[in-house]
N, C-alpha and C positions, 0 to 999 in steps of 0.2 A: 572469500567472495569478492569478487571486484566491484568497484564505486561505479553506479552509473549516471552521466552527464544528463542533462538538458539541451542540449542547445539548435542554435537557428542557424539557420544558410545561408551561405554568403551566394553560392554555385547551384550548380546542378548537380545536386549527390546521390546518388544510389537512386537516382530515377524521381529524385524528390525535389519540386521546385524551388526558385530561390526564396528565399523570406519561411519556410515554412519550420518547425520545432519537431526535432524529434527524439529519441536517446538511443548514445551510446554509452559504450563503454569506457572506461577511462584513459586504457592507451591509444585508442583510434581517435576521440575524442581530443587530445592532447595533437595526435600528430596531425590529423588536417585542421588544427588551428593555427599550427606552426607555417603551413600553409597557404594559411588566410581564405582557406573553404568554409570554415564554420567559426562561430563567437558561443564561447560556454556561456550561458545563461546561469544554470543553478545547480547543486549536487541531489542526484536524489535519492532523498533517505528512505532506507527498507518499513517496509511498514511493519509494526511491530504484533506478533501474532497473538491471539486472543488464547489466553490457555483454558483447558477445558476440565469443567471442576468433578467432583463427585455429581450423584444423583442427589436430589435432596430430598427428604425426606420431611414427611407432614410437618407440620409441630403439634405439640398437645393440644393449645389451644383449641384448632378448628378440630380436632379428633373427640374433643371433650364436648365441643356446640354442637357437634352429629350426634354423641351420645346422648346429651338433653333433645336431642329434636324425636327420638327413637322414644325415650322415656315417656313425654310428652303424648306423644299418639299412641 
C-alpha cells in the first residue's frame, strides 16, 4: 500500500490554488517537491480498522431479574 502525503502548494496544481493542502501519493508527492510546486506537510497514517466481534449474548444476570419480574406477577 503506498504512504500518503499531506501537503500544500507552492503553484497551481492539478487546478488547485496556491496555499491550498491536499494529498498525495508518495512518489508524486516526492517528485513536485523536488520541483519546488509543493512542501510536505505530514504522512498520513491509515486509520486503523475497527474489528468486528461475535454477537453477544445476554448474561444470566438480567435473564435471572426477568425471571423474578415473571415470578412476581
Amino acid at each position: 500500500m503506498r504512504t500518503k502525503y499531506k501537503v500544500k502548494t507552492k503553484a497551481v496544481f492539478n487546478g488547485q490554488p496556491i496555499g491550498s493542502t491536499i494529498e498525495l501519493d508518495e512518489k508524486t508527492a516526492r517528485k513536485y517537491e523536488s520541483l519546488k510546486y509543493l512542501e510536505i506537510i505530514e504522512e498520513v497514517k491509515p486509520k486503523a480498522k475497527k474489528s468486528t466481534s461475535a454477537t453477544k449474548k445476554p448474561s444470566q444476570k438480567t435473564s435471572a431479574k426477568k425471571e423474578t419480574k415473571k415470578d412476581e406477577e
